[in-house]
TISE-74377 format. One record per residue (C-alpha): x, y, z; residue in one letter. Coordinates in steps of 0.001 Angstrom, whole numbers, plus 524288, in hexadecimal, padded with zeros to 5 digits. Example, Ala and Ser with C-alpha at 12.3 -4.5 7.8 and 13.67 -1.06 7.14 Angstrom:
REM residues 2
8300C7EE6C81E78A835667FBDC81BE4S
END
This chain:
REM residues 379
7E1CF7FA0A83983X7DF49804D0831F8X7E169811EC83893X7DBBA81F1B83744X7E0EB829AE84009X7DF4B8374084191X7EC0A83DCC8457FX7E53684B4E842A9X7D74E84FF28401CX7DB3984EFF8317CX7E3DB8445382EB7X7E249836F682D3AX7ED8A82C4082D50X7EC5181F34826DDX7F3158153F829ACX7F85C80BE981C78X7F8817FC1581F1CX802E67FE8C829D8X809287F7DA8355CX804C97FA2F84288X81315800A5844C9X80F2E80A9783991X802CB80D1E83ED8X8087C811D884A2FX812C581A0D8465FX80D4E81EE8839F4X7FCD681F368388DX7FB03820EE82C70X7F08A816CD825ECX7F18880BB781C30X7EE598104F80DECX7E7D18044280599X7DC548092080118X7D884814537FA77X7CC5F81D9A7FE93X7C3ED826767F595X7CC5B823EF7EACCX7C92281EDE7DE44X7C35F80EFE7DC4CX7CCE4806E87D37EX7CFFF7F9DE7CE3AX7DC8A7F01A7CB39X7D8247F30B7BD32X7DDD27FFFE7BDB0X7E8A87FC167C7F8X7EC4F7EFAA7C606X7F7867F1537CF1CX7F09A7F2957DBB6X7F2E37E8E67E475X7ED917E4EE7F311X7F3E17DE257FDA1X7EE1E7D6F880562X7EE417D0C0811ABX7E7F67C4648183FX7EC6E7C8248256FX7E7127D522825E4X7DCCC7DDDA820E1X7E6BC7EA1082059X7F3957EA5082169X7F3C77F53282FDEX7EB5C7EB40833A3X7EF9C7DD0883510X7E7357D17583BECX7E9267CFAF848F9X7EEAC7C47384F2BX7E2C07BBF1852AAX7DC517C11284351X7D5D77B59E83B31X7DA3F7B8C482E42X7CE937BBDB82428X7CA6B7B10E81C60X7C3D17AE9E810F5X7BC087A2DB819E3X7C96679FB78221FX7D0B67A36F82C3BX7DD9E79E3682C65X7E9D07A61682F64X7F27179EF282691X7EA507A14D81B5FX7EB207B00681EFFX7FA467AD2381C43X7F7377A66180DCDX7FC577993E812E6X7EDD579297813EEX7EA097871A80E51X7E702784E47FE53X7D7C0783AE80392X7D7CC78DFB80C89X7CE9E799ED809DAX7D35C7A68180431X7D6B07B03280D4FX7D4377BDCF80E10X7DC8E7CA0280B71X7DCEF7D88980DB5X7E1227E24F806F5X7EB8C7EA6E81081X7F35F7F0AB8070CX7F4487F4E17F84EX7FEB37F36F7EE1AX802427F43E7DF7CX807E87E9027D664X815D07ED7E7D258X81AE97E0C77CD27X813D97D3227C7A2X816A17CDF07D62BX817167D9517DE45X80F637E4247E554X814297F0847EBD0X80DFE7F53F7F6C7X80FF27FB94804FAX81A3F7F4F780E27X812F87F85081932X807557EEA881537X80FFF7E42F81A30X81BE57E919822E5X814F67EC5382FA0X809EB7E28D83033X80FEF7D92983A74X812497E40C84447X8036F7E0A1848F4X8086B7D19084CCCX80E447D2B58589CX81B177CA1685AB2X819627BC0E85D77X80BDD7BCAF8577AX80BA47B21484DD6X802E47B89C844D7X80D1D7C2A384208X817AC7B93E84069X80ED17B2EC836B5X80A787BE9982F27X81A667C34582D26X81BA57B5B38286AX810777B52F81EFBX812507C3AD81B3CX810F97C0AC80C83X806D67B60F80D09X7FD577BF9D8167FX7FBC07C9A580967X7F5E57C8197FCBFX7F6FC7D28D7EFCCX7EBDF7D4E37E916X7EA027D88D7DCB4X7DEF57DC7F7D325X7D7697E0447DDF4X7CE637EDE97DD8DX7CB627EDBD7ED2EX7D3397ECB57F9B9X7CD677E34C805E0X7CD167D62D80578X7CF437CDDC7FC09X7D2597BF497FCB1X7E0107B9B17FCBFX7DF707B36E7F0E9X7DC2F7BEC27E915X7E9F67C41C7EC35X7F8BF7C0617E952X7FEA37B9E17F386X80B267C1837F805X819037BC227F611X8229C7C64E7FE01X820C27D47C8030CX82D117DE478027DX82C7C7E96F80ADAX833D77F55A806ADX840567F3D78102FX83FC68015B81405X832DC8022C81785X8302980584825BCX823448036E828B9X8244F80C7283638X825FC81A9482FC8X818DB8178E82BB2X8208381CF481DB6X81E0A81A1080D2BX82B778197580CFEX82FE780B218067CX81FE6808868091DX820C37FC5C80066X820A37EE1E7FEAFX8222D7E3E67F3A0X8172E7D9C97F46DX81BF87CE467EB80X80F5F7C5957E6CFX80EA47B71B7E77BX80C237B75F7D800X80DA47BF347CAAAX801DB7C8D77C8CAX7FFBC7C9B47BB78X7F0F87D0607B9AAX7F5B17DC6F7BF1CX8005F7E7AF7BAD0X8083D7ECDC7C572X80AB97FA537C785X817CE7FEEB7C2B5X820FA805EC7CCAAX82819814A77CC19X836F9810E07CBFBX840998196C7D32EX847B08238D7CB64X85485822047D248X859E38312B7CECFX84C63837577D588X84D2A82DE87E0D0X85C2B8332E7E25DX857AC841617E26AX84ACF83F687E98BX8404F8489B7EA12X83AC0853AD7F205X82EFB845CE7F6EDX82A4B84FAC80269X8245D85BCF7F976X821AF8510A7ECBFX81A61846C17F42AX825A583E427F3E9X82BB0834627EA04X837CE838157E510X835A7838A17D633X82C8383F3D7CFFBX81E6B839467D14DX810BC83C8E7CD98X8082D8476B7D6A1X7FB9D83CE97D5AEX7FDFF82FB17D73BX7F4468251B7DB8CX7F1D5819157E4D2X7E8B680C857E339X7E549806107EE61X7DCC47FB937F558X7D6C57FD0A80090X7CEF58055C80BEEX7C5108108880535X7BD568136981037X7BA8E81F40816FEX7C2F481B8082198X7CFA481E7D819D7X7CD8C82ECE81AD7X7C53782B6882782X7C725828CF8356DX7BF1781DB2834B1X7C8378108D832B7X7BED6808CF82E2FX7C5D37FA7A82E8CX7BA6F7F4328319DX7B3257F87182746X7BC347F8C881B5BX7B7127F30E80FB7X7BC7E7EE71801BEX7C3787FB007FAB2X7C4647FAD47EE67X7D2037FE217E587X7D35A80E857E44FX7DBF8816E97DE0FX7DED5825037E1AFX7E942830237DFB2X7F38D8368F7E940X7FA05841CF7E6CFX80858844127EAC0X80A5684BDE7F700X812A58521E7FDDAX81A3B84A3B80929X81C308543D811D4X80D4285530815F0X808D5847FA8175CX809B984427823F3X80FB8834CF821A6X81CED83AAB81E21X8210183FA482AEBX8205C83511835A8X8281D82E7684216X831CC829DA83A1EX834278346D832BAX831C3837F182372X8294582DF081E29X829DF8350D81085X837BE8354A80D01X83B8783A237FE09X83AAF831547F3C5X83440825B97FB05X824C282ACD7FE86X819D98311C7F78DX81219837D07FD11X80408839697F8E8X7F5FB83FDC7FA22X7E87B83EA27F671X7DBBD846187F8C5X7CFE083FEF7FC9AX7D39F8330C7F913X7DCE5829D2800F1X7E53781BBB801FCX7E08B814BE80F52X7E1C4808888150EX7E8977FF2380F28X7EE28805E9803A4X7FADF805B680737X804DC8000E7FCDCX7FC078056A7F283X8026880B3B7E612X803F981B157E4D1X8071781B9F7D54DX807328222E7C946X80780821137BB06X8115A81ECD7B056X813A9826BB7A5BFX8163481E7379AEFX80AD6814E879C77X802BE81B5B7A6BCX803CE80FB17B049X8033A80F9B7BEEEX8102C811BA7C43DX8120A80F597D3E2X8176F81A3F7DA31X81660816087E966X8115480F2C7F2D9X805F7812B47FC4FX80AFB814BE80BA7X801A281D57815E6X7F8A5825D581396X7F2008307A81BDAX7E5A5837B681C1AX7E3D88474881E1FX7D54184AC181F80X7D1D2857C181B30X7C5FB8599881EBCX7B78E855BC81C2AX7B00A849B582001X7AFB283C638198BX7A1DA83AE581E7CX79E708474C8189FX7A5A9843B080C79X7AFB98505B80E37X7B9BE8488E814A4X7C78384F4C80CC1X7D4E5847B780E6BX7E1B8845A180AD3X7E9AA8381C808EEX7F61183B7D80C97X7FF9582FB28098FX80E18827FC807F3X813A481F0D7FCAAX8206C8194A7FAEEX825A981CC37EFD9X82A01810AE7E508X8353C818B97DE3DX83DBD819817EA7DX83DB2809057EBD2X83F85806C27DE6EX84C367FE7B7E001X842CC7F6927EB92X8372E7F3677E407X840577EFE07D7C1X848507E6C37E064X83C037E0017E4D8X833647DFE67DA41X83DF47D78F7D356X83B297CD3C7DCCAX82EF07CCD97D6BAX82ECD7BE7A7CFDBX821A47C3487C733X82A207CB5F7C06FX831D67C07C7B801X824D57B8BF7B460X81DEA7C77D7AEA4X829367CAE77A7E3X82AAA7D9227B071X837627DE887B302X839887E5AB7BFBFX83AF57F25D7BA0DX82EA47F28F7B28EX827ED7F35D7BF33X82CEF8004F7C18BX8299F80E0B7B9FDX833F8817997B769X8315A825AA7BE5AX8326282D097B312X82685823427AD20X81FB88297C7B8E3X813F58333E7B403X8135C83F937BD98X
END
């Protein structure tokens, strides 16, 4: 489900690809696609990634228990799990989620795409005790693509092992450790991944003043931007969901600005501080915003020395402030007020795990040139 409630006259929560227990506790709604931004291709960033699901058509909303999967022609469950037949016909996937290539055989994206899925399967079900056990073969990467939806199974890399940030807790609703380690079934080698922003260990020590900055720790662009896959309907600044009648979107780009923490209303919750120093940026855009589905999609910036894309963070939850006007009218006025975990404070995690990455060895890429030093950072 995708949700759009109205907790005030002038605000507008959306949830991100979230458990039902998130839902619940937290409301705001799934980012993975991007509306009123700016149209753009795998040309420009060939980085972008989808993942994709055969069990589900988003990932806050997973098939019920008596669902036939959809099929390319069949309906078998076990080919939803990748375990049909040589002759069976190709499935289908949906995009629930996006990401970014960060190694040969790895993409980065949100962990809640996959953490709270099976709290829909009630125990003893046997669909959920299948889905936890064919976790990996139920999602698909891909790559190359310029448009969320569906795409078929085969078009995508078939997924090896997912690693959840340990300290993520899905419940706070929180960016905080946001992030997961999607390690592909085979070497990509037609596209360049993204490079990271590596720690600097001294300004992680000292911190930084994250609720007046917009978060971070070290020093980091004002304007950064997001590319995404996903919903671009009128639905996302609306409070018309629209599930039914979501189409195709096509890949967009579009800025955020960093903002200050201490006014956006995802950092104070039941749990406490869901913006704590050093580990959450917090952003802001006018007029243009992330929506369904975009969660896990990459908040970056440039390098200096060779003007590259350099990822910063990590798309959480977003949340919409209407200002006024009337989308029918075309004076609707908003503001995207969102959450991204930020990469420098799990430098020693994604350094750990990217090793495991066996595509490494056969490109000839060392760990550490996956990574950008901050001071390589252009602000």
């Amino acid at each position: 489900l995708s949700l759009s409630l109205s907790l005030s006259p002038n605000m507008l929560l959306k949830q991100q690809s979230c458990s039902l227990l998130a839902l619940l506790f937290v409301l705001p709604v799934a980012v993975e696609a991007i509306f009123n931004a700016t149209i753009t291709t795998t040309d420009e960033y060939p980085f972008g990634a989808i993942i994709c699901s055969l069990i589900s058509d988003r990932a806050d909303r997973p098939v019920a228990t008596n669902y036939v999967p959809d099929y390319n022609g069949s309906a078998l469950l076990d080919q939803a799990f990748g375990v049909a037949g040589p002759d069976a016909i190709d499935p289908v996937c949906h995009a629930t989620c996006s990401g970014s290539l960060v190694a040969p055989g790895v993409v980065l994206t949100a962990g809640h795409c996959f953490s709270g899925l099976s709290d829909f399967f009630f125990e003893g079900d046997p669909m959920r005790d299948e889905y936890l056990t064919n976790l990996t073969s139920s999602f698909r990467v891909v790559l190359g693509s310029n448009k969320g939806g569906k795409h078929l199974a085969s078009e995508g890399f078939g997924v090896k092992s997912i690693v959840v940030e340990e300290n993520f807790e899905l419940e706070r609703g929180s960016a905080m450790s946001n992030l997961a380690l999607v390690f592909l079934d085979s070497c990509v080698s037609d596209f360049e991944p993204i490079r990271l922003l590596r720690g600097d260990d001294e300004q992680e020590e000292e911190g930084d003043s994250s609720s007046s900055s917009g978060g971070g720790g070290a020093d980091l662009p004002n304007t950064l931007e997001v590319v995404g896959f996903g919903d671009s309907e009128h639905f996302c600044v609306t409070q018309e969901h629209g599930i039914e009648t979501n189409e195709e979107d096509l890949m967009q780009v579009m800025p955020y600005e960093r903002a200050n923490c201490e006014v956006n209303p995802l950092c104070d919750g039941l749990y406490g501080n869901r913006c704590e120093e050093d580990m959450v940026l917090c952003l802001k855009a006018e007029d243009e915003t992330t929506c369904t589905g975009d969660g896990g999609a990459p908040i970056f910036g440039y390098s200096k020395s060779e003007r590259s894309p350099v990822q910063i963070g990590v798309l959480g939850t977003g949340v919409i402030i209407n200002n006024g006007g009337s989308y029918t009218a075309g004076t609707l006025e908003y503001t995207d007020l969102a959450i991204a975990s930020v990469l420098s404070s799990h430098t020693e995690w994604l350094e750990s795990h990217l090793s495991n990455d066996t595509c490494l060895n056969s490109t000839g890429t060392a760990v550490s040139d996956l990574f950008v030093a901050s001071d390589d950072l252009a602000l």
